[in-house]
BALUM-889513 format. One record per atom (N, C-alpha, C): x, z, y; residue in one letter. Coordinates in pm, whole numbers, plus 32768, in hexadecimal, padded with zeros to 4 digits. Atoms other than C-alpha are relative to their C-alpha. Example, Ala and Ser with C-alpha at 12.3 -4.5 7.8 and 13.67 -1.06 7.14 Angstrom:
REM residues 2
805980007F89a
84CE830C7E3Ea
805A80008078a
7FAE7FFA7F89s
855782CA7F96s
7FB38049806Ds
This chain:
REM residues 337
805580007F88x
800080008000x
80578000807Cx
7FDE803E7FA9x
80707FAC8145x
7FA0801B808Cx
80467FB37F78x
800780918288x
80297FCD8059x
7FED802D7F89x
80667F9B839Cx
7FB47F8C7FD0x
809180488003x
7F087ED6837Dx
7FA380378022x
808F7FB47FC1x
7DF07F10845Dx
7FA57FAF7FF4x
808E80677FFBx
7CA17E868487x
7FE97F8F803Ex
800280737FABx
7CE57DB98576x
80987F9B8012x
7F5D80187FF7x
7E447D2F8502x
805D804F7FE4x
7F9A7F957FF0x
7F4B7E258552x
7FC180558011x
80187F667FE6x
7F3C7F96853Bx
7FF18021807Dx
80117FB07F8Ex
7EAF80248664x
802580968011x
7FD17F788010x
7F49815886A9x
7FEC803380A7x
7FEE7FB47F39x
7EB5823C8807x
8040808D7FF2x
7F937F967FD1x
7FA9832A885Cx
7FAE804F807Cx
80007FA47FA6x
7F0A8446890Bx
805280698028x
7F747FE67FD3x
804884ED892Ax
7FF38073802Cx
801C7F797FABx
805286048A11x
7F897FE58088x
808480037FA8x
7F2B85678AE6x
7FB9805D8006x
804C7F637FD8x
7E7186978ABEx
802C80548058x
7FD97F797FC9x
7F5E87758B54x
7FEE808E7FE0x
80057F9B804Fx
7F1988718AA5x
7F79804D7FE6x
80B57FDC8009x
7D9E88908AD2x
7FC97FD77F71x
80218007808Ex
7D16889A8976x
7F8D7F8F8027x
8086805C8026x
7B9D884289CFx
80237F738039x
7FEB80A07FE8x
7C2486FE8A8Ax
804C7FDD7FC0x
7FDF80188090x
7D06869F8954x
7F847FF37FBFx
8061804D8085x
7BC286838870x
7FDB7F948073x
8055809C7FBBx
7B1F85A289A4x
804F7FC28000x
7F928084800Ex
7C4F84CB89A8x
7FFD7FE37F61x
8021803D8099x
7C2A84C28807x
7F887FDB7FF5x
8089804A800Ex
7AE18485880Ex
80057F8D8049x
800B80947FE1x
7B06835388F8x
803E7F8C7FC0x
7F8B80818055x
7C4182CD8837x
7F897FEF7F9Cx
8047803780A5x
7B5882E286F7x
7FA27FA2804Dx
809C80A97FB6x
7A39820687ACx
805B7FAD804Ex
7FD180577FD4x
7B40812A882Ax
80157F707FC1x
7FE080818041x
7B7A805586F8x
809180117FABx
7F787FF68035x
7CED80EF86ACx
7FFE800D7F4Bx
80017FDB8065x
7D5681198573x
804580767FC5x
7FCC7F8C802Cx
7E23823E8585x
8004802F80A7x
800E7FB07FB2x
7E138368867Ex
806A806B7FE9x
7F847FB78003x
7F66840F86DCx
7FEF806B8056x
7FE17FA17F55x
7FD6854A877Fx
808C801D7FECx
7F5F7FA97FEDx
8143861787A5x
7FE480A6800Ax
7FDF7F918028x
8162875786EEx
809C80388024x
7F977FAC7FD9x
8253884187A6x
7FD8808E8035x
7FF97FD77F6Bx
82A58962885Cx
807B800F806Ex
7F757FF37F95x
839889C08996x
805F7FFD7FD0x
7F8C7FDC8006x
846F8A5488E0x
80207FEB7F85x
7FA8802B8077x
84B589AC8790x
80057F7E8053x
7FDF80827FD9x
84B788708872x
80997FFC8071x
7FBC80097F76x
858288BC89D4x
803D80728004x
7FBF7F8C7FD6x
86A589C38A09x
7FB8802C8075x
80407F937F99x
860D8ABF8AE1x
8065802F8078x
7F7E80057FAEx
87818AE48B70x
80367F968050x
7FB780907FDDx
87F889838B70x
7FC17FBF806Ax
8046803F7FBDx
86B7891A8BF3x
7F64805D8025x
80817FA77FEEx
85AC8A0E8C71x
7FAA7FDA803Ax
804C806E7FB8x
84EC892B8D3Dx
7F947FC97FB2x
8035804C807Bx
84B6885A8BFCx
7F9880497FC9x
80497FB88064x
845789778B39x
7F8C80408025x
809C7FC67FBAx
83508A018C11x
7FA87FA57FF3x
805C80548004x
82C488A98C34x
7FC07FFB7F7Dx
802C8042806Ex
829F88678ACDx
7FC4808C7FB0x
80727F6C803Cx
81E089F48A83x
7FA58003804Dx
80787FF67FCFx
80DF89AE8B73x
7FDC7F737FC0x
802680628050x
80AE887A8A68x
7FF880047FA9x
80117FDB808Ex
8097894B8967x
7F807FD67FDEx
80987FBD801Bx
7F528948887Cx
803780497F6Dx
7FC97F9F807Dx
7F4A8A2D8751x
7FD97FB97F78x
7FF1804B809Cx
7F7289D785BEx
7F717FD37FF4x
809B802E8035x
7DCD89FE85BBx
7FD97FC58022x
804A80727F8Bx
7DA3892986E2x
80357F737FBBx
7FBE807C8055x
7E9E88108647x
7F7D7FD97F89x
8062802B805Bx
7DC888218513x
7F517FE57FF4x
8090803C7FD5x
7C73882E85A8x
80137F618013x
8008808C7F81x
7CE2870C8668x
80097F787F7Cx
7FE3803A804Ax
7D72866C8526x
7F667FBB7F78x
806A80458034x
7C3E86898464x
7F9F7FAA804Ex
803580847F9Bx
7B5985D085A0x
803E7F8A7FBBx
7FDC80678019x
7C3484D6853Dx
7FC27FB37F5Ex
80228016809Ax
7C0C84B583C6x
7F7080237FB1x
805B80297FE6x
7ABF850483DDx
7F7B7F988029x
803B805F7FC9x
7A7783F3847Ex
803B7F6C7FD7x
7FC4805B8053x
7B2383128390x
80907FC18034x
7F6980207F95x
7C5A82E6845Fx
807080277FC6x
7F567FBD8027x
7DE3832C83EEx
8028805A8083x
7FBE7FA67F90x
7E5E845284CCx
80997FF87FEDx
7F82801B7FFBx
7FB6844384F8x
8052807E8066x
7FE27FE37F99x
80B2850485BFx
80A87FE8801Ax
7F7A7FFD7FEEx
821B85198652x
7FFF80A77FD2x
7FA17F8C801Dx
82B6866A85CBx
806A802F802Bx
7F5A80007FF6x
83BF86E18689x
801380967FE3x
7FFA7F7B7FF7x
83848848861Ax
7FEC80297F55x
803D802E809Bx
83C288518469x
7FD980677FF3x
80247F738022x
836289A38457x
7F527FE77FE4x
806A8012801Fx
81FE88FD8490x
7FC47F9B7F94x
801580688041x
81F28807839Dx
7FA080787F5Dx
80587F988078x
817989418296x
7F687FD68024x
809780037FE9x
805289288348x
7F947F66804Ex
806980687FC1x
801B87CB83B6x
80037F947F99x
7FDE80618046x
808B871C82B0x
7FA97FB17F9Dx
806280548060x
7F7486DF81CEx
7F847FC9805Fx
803780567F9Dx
7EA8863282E9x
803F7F6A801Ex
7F9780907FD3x
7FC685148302x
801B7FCE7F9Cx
801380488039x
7FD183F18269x
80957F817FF9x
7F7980307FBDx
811783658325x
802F80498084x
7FD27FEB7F9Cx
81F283DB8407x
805E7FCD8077x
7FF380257F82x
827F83988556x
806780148062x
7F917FF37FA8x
83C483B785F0x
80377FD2808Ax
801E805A7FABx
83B083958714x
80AF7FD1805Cx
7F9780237FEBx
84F383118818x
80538059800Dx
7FA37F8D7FDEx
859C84518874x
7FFF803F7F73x
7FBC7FF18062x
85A484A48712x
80547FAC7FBBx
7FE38071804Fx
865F8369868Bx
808E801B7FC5x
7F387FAA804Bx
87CF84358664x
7FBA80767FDBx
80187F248026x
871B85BA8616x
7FF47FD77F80x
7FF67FF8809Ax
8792855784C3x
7FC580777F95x
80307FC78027x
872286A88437x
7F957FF38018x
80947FF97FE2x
85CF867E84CBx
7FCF7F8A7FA6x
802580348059x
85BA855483FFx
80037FD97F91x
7FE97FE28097x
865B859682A8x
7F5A804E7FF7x
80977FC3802Bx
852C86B582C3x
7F827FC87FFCx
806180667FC7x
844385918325x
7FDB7FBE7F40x
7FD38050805Fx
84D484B08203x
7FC3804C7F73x
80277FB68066x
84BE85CD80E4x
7F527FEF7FC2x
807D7FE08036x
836185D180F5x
7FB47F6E7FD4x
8001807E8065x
835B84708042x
7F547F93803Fx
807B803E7FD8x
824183D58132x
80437F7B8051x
7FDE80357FABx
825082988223x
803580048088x
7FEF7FA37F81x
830A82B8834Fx
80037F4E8064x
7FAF804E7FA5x
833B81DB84AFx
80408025804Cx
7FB97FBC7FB3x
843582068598x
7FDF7F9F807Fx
8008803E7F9Dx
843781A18700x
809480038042x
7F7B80317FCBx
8583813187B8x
80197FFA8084x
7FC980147F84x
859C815E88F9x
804080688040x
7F737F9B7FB0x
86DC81EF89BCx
806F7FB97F99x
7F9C8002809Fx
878D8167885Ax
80427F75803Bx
7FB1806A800Bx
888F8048883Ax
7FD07FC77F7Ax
7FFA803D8085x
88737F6F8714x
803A80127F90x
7FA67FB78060x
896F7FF5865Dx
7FA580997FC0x
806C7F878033x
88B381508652x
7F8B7FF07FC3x
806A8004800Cx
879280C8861Fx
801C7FDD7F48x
7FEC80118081x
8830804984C5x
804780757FA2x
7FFC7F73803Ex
88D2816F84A3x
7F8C80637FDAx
805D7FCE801Cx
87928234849Fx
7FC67FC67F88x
8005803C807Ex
8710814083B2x
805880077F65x
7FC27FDB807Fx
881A814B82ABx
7FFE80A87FEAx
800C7F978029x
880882D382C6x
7F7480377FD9x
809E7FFD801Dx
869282CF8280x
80177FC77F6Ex
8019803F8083x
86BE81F78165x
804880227F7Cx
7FBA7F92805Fx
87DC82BF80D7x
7FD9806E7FB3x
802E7F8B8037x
870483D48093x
7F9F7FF77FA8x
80888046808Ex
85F483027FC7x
7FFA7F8C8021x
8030808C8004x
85E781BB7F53x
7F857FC08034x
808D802E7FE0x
847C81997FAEx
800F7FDA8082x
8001803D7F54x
84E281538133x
806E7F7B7FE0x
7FC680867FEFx
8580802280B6x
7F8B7F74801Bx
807E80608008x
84347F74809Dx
7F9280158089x
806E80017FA1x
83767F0381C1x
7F8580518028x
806B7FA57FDBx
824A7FBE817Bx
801580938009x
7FD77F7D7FE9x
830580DB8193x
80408040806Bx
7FB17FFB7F63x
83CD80C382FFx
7FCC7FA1803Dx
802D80727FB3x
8354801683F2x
8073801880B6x
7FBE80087F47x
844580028572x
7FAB7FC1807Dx
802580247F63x
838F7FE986CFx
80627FE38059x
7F957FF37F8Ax
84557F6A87C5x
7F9E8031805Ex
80207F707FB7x
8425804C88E3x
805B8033807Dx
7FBF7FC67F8Ax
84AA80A88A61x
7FCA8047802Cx
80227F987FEBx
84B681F18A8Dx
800C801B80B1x
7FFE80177F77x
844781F18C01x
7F5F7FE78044x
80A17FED8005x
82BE82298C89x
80257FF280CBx
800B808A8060x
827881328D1Ax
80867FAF7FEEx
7FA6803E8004x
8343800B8CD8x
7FD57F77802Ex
803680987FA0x
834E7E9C8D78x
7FEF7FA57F24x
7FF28039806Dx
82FB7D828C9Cx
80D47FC77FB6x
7F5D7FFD8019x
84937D488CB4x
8030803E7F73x
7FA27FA5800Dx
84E07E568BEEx
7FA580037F69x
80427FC3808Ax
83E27E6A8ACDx
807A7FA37F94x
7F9A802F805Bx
84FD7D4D8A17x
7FAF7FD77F52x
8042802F8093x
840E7CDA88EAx
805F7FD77FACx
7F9780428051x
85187C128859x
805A806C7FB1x
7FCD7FC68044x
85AE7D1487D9x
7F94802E7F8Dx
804280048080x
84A37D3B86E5x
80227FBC7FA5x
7FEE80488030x
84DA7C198645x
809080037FE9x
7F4F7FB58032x
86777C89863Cx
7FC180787FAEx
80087F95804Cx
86037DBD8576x
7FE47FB47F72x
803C803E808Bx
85397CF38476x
805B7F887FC5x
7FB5803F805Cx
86487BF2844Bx
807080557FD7x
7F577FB78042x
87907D2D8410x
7F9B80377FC6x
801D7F978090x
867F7E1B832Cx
7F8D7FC17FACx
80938013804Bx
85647D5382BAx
7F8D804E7FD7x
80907F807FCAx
84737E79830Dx
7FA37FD88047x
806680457FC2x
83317E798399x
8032800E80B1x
7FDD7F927F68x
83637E8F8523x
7F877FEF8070x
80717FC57FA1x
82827ECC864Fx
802A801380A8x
7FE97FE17F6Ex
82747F1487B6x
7F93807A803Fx
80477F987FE0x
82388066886Dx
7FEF7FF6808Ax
7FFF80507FA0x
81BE7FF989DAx
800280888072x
7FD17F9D7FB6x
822B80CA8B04x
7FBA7F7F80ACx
801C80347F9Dx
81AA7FAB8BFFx
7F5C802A8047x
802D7FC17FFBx
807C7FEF8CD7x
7F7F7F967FC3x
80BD8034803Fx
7F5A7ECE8C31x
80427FCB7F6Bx
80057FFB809Ax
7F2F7E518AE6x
80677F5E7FCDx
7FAD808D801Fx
80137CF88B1Bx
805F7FCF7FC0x
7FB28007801Cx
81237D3A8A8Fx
8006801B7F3Bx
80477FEF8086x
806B7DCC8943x
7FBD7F687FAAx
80128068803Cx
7FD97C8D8904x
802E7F8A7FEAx
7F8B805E800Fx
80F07BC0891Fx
805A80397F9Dx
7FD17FD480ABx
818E7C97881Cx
7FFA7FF57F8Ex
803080338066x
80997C50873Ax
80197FA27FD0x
7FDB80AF8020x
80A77ADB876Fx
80637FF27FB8x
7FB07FEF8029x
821D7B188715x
802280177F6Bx
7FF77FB380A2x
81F67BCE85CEx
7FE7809B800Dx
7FF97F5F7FF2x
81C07D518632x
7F8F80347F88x
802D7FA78074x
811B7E078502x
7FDB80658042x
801B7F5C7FB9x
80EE7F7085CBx
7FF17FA580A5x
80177FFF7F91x
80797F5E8735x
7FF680B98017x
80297F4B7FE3x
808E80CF87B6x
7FE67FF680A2x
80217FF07F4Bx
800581298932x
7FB1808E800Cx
80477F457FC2x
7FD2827C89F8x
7F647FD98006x
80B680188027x
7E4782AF89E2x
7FF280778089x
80517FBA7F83x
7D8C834C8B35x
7FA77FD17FD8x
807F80377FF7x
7C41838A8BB1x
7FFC7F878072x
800C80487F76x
7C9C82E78D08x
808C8020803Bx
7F8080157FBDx
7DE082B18DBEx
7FF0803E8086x
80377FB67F76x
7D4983218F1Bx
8021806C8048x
7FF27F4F7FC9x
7DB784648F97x
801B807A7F9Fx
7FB67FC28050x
7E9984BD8EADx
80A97FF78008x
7F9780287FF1x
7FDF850F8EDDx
807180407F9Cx
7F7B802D8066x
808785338D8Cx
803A7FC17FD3x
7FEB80637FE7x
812A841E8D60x
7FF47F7F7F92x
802480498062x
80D583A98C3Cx
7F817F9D7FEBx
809A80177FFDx
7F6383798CA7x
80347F568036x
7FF380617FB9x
800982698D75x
80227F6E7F6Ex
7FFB8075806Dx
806481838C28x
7F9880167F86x
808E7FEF805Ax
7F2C81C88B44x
7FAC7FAA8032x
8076803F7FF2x
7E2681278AEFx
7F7E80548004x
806A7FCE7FF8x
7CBB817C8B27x
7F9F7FC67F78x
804580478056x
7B9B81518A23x
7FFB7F57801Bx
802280917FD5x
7B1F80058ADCx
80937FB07FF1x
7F8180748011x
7C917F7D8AD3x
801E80017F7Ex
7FFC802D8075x
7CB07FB1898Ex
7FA07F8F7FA7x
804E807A802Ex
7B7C7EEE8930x
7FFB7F948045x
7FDA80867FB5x
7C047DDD8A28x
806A7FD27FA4x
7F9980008079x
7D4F7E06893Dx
7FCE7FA47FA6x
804F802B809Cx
7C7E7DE487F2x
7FE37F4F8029x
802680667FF4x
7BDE7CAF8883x
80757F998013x
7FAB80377FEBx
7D107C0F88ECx
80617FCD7F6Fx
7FDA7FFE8075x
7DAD7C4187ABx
7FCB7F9E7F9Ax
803980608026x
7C867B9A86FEx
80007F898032x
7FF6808B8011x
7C9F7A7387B1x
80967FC57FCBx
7F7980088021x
7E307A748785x
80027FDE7F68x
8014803080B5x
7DD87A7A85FDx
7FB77F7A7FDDx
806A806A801Bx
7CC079688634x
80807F8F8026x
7FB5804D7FDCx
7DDC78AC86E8x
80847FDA7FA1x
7FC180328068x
7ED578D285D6x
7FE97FDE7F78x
8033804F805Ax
7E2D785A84C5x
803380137F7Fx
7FCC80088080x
7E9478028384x
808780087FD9x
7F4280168015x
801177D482FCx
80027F9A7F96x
7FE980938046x
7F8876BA8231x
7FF17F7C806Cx
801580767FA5x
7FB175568305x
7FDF7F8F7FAAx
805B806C8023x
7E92746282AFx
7F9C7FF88065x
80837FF17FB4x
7D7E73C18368x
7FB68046801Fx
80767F848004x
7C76749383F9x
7F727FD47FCCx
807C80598009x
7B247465839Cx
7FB87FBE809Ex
802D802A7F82x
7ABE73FF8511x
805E7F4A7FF3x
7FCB806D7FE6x
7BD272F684DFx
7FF17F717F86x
801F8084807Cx
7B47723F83AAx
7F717FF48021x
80BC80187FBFx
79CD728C843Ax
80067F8C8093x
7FDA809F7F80x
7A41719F8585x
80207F837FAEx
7FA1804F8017x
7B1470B684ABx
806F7FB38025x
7F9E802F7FDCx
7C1070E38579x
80877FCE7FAFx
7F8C8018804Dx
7CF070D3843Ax
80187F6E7FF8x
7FDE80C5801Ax
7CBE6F2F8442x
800C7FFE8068x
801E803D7F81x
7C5C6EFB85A1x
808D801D806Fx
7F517FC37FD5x
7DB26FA38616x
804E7FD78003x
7F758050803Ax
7E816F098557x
7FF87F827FECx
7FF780558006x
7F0E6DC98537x
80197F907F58x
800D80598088x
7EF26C778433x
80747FCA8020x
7FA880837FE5x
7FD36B518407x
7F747F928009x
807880577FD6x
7EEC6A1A8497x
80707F768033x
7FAF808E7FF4x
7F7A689C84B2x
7FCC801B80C3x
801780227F7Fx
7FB868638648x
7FB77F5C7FFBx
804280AE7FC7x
7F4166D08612x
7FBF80207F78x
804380128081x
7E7C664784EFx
805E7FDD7FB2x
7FA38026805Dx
7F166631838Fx
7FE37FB17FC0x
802C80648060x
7EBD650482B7x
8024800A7F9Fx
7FF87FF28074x
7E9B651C8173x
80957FB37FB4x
7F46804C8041x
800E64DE80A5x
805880368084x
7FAD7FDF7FC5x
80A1656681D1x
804280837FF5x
7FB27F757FFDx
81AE66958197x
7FF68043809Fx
7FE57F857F97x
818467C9826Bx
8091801E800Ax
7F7F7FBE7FFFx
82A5682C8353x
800380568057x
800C7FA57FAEx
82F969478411x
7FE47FE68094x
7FDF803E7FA0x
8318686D8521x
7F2D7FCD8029x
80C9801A7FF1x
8168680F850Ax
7FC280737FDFx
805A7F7E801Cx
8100698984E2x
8018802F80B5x
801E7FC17F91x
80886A6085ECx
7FBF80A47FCFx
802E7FC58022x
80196BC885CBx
7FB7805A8055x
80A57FE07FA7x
7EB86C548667x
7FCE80497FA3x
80567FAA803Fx
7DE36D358639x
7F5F7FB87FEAx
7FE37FAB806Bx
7D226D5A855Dx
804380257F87x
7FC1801B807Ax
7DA36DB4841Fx
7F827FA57F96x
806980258053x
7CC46C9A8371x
805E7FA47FC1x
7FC78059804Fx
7D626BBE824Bx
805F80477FDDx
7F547FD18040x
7EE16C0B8226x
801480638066x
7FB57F897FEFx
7F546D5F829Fx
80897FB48026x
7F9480407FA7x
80826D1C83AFx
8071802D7FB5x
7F9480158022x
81576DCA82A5x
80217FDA7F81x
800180628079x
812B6CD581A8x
800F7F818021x
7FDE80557FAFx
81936BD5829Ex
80627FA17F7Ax
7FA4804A8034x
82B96B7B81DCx
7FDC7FD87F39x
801880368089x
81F96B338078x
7FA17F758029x
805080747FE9x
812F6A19811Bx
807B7F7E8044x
7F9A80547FBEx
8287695E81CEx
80347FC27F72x
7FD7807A805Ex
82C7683180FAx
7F837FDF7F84x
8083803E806Bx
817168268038x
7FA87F518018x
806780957FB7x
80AC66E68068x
7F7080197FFCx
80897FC77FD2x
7F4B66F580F4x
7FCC7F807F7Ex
805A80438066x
7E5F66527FE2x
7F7D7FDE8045x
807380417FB1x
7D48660680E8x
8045801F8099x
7FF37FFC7F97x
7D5465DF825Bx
7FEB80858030x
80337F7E7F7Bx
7D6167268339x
80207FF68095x
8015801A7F54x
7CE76727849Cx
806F8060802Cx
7F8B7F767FC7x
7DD067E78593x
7FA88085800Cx
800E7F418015x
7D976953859Fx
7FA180427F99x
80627FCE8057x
7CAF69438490x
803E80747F80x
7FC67FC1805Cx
7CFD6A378372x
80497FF37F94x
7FCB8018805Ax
7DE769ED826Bx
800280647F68x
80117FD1806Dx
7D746A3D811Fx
80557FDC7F82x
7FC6803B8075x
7E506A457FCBx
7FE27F857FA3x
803180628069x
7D88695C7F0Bx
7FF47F6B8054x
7FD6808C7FAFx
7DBF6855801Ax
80757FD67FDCx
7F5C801A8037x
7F2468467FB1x
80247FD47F61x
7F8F801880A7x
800E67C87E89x
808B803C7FFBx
């Protein structure tokens, strides 16, 4: 099985993140909108202050990120909403101490960019023998394969696509379209042959659906109620319900637009008949009199395709016509010797 497939294409993944701020009851209204959005998975970030941010190094940090606490019961309330509602909950972990208690709610996990070296944070990730993705941004290429081969070191099972998937990812809220760098998706999937993805930090949905077009498997995006008069800064690159179901739609036509991966006629193009009328015959430029040899030199080729097919040209040069043919009339086999 293979958890980077959504309903609408690629895995939708809304990242409500620390959008709450640490308000519980607005956390379920931001899960409850992701679930009526259409996503297919509903993220958050399990931490606190102080298994995340030195309190010394960085006390600033660490204050910020404990008034963003919520507690183990709130996580798991929040987790069932999700799965309840037939949805994959998901989260980033940067705190393993909680994984006792969140772990049987998750289905895959989520690394997000500032973990991509906390090598211990993700051996403990790894152990627990589930799907993981990572996201890449701040990383070089090199790391980014480094991370990869140390993931895969620890179990064969992250050798297989459906088991790792890489977002490319600039860690930076917001970001210009400059900077999102898609192409490097497509560098991940030709050095690991993993699934890969894009985690979008820009502020509309443009850059997401050009990903797709690309090949992106995972789409991830911050999830708000409203961008408006909010000044955490995250609110500023999220999507809202309504943009997500602008997303979804976009997506579907992007799928309607890429089509098949078999190349044959369409049915529209054999219901016209443009397949003859298109293409070109071989047709005598003067009249041919009967006993006279066809030469390349008395063909002409017009549309339609009626009689001889233009690339069967060269099985009719040097035949002799066995009755008269008018000019441009059709040249049929059984006219010939």
């Amino acid at each position: 099985m293979s958890y980077w497939k959504g309903k609408n294409g690629p895995l939708l993944i809304a990242e409500i993140g620390g959008n709450h701020e640490g308000n519980f009851e607005y956390a379920k209204e931001l899960c409850r909108l992701a679930i009526g959005s259409g996503v297919d998975v509903v993220k958050f970030q399990i931490y606190t202050g102080d298994t995340l941010v030195s309190p010394v190094e960085s006390p600033d940090r660490n204050k910020h990120f404990k008034k963003f606490e919520l507690t183990p019961e709130q996580h798991q309330e929040l987790a069932k909403m999700v799965i309840d509602a037939g949805l994959q909950y998901t989260a980033s972990v940067w705190d393993l101490e909680a994984i006792s208690w969140i772990d049987p709610f998750i289905e895959f996990y989520k690394i997000g960019s500032g973990d991509l070296t906390a090598y211990p944070v993700i051996e403990g990730i790894a152990k627990l023998k589930k799907p993981i993705i990572i996201s890449t941004g701040l990383a070089t290429e090199q790391e980014v394969l480094d991370t990869v081969k140390f993931i895969q070191s620890l179990d064969e099972m992250y050798l297989k696509p459906e088991n790792l998937a890489i977002l490319q990812c600039t860690s930076m809220y917001p970001i210009e379209y400059a900077d999102a760098n898609l192409n490097v998706m497509l560098r991940f999937k030709e050095l690991t042959g993993l699934a890969v993805g894009y985690s979008d930090h820009t502020t509309d949905q443009r850059a997401m659906q050009y990903a797709y077009a690309m090949g992106a498997e995972v789409l991830e995006f911050h999830f708000t109620d409203r961008k408006e008069g909010r000044e955490f800064r995250d609110h500023k690159v999220s999507l809202t319900q309504d943009d997500v179901k602008a997303l979804i739609s976009e997506l579907n036509i992007i799928d309607t637009l890429k089509g098949s991966f078999t190349k044959q006629p369409t049915a529209i193009e054999i219901e016209t008949n443009h397949v003859v009328t298109f293409r070109r015959a071989a047709y005598p430029k003067t009249e041919i009199k009967a006993g006279e040899k066809i030469t390349a030199d008395n063909l002409v080729y017009l549309r339609p395709n009626h009689g001889t097919d233009a690339r069967a040209y060269a099985d009719i040069v040097g035949k002799t016509a066995k009755e008269t043919i008018a000019p441009f009339a059709k040249i049929l086999n059984e006219q010939l010797d």
